[in-house]
C-alpha positions as CSV (number, residue, x, y, z in Angstrom):
1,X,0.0,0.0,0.0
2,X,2.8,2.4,0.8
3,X,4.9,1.9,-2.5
4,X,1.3,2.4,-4.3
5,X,0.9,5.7,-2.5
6,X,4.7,6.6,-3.5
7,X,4.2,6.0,-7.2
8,X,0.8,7.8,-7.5
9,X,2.2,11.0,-5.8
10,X,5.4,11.0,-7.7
11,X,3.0,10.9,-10.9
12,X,1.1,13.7,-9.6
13,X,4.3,15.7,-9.2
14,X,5.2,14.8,-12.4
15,X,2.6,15.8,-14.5
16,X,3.0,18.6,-16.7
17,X,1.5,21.6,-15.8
18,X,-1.3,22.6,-18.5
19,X,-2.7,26.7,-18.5
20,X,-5.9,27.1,-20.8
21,X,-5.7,30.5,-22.2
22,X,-7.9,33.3,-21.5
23,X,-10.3,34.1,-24.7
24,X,-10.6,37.1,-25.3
25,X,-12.2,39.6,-28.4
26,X,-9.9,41.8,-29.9
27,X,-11.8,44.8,-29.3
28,X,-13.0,44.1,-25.7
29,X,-9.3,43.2,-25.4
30,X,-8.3,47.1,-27.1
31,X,-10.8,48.4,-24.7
32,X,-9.5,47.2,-21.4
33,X,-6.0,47.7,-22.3
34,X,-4.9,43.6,-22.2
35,X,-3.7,44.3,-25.5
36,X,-1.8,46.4,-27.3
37,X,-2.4,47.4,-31.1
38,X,0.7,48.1,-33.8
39,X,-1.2,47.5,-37.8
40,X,0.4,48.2,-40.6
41,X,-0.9,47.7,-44.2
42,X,1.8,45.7,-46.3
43,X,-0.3,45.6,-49.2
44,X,-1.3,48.7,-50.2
45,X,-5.2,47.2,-51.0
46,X,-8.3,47.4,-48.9
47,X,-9.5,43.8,-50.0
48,X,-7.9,40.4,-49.1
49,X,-5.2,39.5,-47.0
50,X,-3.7,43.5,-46.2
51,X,-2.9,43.9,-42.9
52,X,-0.3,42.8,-40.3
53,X,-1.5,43.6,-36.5
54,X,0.9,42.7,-34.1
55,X,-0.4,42.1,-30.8
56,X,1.4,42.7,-27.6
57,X,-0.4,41.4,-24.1
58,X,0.5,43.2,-21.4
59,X,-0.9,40.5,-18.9
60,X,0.4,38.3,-16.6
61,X,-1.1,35.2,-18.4
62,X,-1.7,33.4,-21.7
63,X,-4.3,34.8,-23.8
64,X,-6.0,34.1,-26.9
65,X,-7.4,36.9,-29.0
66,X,-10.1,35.9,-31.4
67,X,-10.5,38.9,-34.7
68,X,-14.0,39.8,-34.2
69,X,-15.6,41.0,-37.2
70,X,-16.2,44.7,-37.7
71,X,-13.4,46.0,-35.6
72,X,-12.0,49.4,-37.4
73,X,-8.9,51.1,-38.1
74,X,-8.4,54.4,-38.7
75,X,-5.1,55.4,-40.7
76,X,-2.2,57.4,-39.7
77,X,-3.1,59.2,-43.3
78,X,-6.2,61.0,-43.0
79,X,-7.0,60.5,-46.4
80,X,-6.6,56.9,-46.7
81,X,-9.5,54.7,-46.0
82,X,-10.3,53.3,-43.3
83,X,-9.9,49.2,-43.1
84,X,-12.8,46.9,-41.6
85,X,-11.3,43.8,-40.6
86,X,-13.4,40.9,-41.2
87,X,-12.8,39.1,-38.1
88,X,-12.4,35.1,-37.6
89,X,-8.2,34.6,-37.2
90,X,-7.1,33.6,-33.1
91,X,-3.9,34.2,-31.8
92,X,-2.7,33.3,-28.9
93,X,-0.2,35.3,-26.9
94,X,2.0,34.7,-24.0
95,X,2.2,37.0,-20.6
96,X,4.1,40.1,-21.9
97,X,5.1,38.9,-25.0
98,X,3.9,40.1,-28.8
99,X,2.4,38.2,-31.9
100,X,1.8,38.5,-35.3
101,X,-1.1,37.7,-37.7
102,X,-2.1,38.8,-41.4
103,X,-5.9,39.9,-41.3
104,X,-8.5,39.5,-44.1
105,X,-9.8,43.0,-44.7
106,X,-12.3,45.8,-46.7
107,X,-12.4,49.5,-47.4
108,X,-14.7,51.1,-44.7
109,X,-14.9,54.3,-47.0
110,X,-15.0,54.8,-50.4
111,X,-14.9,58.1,-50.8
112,X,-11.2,57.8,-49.3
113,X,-8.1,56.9,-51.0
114,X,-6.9,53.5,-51.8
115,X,-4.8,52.0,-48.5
116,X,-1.0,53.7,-48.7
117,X,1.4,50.8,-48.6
118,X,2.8,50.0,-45.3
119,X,0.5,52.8,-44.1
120,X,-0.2,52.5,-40.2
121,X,-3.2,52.1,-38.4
122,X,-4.5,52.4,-34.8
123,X,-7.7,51.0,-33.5
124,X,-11.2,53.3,-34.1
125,X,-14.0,51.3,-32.7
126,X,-16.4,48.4,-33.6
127,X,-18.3,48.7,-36.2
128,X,-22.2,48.1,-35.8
129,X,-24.7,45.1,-35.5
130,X,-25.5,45.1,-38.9
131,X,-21.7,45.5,-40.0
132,X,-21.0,42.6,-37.9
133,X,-24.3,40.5,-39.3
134,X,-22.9,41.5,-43.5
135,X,-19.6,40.3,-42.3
136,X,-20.4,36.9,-40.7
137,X,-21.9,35.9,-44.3
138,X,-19.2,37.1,-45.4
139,X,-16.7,34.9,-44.0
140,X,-19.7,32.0,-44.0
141,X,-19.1,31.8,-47.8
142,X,-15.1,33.5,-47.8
143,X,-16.6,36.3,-49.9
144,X,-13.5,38.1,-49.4
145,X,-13.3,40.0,-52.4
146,X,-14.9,42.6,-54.5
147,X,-18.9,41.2,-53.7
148,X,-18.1,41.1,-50.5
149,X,-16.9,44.7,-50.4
150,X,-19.7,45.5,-52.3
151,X,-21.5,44.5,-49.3
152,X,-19.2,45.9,-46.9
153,X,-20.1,49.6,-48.2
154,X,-23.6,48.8,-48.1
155,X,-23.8,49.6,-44.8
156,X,-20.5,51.8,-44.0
157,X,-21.6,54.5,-46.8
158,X,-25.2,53.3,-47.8
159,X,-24.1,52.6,-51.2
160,X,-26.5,50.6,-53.2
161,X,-27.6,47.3,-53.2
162,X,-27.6,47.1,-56.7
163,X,-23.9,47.4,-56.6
164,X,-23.8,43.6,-55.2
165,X,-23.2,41.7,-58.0
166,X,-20.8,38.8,-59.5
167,X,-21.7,37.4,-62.5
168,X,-19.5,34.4,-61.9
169,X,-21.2,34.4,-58.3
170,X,-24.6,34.5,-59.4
171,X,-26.3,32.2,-56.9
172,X,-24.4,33.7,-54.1
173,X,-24.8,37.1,-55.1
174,X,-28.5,36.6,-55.0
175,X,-28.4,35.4,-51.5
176,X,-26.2,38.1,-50.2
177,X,-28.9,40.6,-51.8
178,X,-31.6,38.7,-49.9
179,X,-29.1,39.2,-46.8
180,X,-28.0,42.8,-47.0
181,X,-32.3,43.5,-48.2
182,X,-32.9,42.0,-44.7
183,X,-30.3,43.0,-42.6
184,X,-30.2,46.9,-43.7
185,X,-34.2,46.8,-44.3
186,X,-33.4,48.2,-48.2
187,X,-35.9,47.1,-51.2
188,X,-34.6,44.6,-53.2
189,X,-33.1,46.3,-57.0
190,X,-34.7,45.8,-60.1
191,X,-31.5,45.6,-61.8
192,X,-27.5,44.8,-60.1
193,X,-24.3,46.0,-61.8
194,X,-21.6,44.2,-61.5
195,X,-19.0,47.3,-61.0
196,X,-15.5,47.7,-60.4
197,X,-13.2,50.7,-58.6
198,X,-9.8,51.7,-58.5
199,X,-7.2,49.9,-56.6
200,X,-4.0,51.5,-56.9
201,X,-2.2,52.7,-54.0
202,X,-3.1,56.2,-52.8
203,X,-5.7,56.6,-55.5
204,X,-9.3,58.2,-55.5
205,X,-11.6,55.3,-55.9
206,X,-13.9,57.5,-58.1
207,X,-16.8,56.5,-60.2
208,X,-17.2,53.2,-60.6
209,X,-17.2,51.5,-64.2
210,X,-19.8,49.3,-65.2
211,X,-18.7,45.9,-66.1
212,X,-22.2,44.6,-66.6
213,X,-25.9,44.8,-65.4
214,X,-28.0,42.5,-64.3
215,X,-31.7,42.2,-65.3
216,X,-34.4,39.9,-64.8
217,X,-37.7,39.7,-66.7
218,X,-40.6,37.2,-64.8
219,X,-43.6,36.7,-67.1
220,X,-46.5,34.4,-67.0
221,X,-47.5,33.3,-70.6
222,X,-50.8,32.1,-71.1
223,X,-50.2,31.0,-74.4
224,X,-47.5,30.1,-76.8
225,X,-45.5,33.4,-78.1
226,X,-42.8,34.2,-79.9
227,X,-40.2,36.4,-78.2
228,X,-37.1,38.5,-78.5
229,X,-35.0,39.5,-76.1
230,X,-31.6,41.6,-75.8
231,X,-30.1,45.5,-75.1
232,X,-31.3,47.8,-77.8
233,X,-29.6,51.8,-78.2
234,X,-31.6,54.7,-78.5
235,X,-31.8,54.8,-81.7
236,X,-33.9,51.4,-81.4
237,X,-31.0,48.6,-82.9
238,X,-30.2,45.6,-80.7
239,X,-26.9,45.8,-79.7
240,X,-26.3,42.8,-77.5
241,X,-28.3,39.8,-78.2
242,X,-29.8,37.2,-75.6
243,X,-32.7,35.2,-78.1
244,X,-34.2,35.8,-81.4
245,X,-37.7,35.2,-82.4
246,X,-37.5,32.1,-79.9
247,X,-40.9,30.0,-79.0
248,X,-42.0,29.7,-75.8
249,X,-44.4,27.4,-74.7
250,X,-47.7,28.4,-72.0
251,X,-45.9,28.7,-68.7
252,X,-44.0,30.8,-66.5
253,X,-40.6,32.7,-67.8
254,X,-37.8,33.8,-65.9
255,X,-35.6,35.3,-68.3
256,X,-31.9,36.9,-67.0
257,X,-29.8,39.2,-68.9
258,X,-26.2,40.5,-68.5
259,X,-25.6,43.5,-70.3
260,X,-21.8,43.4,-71.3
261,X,-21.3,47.1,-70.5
262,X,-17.7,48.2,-69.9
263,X,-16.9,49.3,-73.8
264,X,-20.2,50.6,-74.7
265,X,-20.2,54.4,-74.9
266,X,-22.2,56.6,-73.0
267,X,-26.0,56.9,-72.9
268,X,-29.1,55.2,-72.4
269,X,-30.1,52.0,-73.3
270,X,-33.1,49.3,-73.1
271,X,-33.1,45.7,-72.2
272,X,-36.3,44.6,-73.7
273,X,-38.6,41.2,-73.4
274,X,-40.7,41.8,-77.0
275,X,-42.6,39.7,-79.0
276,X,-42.2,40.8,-82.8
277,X,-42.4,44.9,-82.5
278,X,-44.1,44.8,-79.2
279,X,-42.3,45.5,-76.6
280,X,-43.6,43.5,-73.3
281,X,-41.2,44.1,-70.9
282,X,-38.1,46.9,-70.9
283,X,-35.5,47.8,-68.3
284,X,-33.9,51.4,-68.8
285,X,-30.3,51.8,-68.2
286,X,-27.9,55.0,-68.2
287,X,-24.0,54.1,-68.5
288,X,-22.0,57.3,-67.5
């Protein structure tokens, strides 16, 4: 009995010694001073991987820092953009010691100039509930590119809705306007353009280009008909082709157009549902 008491202490005083870390929210971390910020953006983009954050604890124990989504930094540059981090990387940091980690991030003003490269950053605030509900779709479906900035602006400069649009991404692009339509309480578009800005280093971000529009004609035909559809100029010619004088049988229609826009000049134009000269559906479009 002894030498089994001996062998079960000695094991206890053996044993390594395990510490859990302490989770903790980057921002609510910020806030009560447990952390310390230095950011830096080595990119010189707003979207993707941009931004290197090293984190210093300045506790007495092991933490880990979880990125929450939303957090924002406001630049050294006054006229560079500020960066909304998208949240979802952990770190974990030892008592008094620093660590690194490269952040997935987005513009969080586009009226402000493209991200200076290795421009610095210091911590603004979180962003809001809604910011934080566009971004956790966002990283859902790793939208971490131009749709998902698209979104991103949504709600940080109530851009529009129409705006969110990937024609590669179609599917997804239609449940992210069903998300931002429910999230922001904004009507659904009638049309989406897929759009693109500058992304340049200290640039303006400007006016965006259209790259194409989006359209979608729903019609309930209570009899066979002949139809014609496609983008047609002012002066009445079709320009961009989707069918011609194609028979559809008694049913419903849902008929989807992408308007190849980035080369046509400026004006107005119509995307039309017709059958022969009659026009039965049209969608008016201005390209700057």
């Amino acid at each position: 009995m002894r030498m089994l008491t001996r062998v079960i202490v000695f094991l206890f005083l053996v044993a390594p010694l395990v510490v859990s870390a302490e989770r903790i929210e980057l921002s609510t971390a910020l806030l009560d001073g447990s952390v310390r910020l230095n950011a830096v953006n080595f990119a010189g983009k707003y979207v993707g991987i941009t931004t290197r954050l090293t984190l210093t604890n300045t506790t007495k124990q092991i933490i880990s820092v979880t990125i929450d989504g939303g957090v924002i930094l406001k630049p050294v540059m006054v006229e560079d953009q500020p960066m909304v981090l998208a949240g979802g990387e952990i770190v974990t940091i030892s008592a008094g010691r620093s660590a690194e980690v490269e952040v997935e991030t987005f513009c969080g003003n586009l009226s402000a100039h493209c991200p200076t490269k290795d421009g610095v950053y210091s911590f603004q605030k979180k962003g809001s509930d809604t910011l934080v509900r566009v971004l956790q779709f966002i990283r859902d479906r790793q939208l971490f590119n131009h749709l998902g900035q698209n979104g991103v602006w949504v709600v940080t400069n109530n851009a529009p809705i129409d705006d969110v649009y990937d024609s590669d991404q179609k599917q997804i692009s239609a449940l992210f306007v069903e998300h931002l339509c429910k999230v922001t309480g904004k009507p659904k578009p009638e049309m989406q353009r897929q759009v693109r800005y500058a992304e340049e280093a200290g640039a303006t971000l400007g006016t965006p280009k259209a790259l194409k529009i989006y359209a979608e004609f729903e019609v309930l035909l209570e009899s066979p008909k002949t139809l014609t559809l496609g983008v047609f100029n002012d002066k009445g010619e079709m320009i961009q082709k989707v069918f011609e004088d194609q028979q559809f049988g008694r049913a419903g229609h849902v008929f989807g157009v992408d308007f190849e826009a980035a080369d046509v000049p400026a004006g107005s134009y119509y995307i039309r549902l017709k059958e022969g000269d009659a026009v039965m559906k049209e969608k008016v479009v201005r390209i700057d």
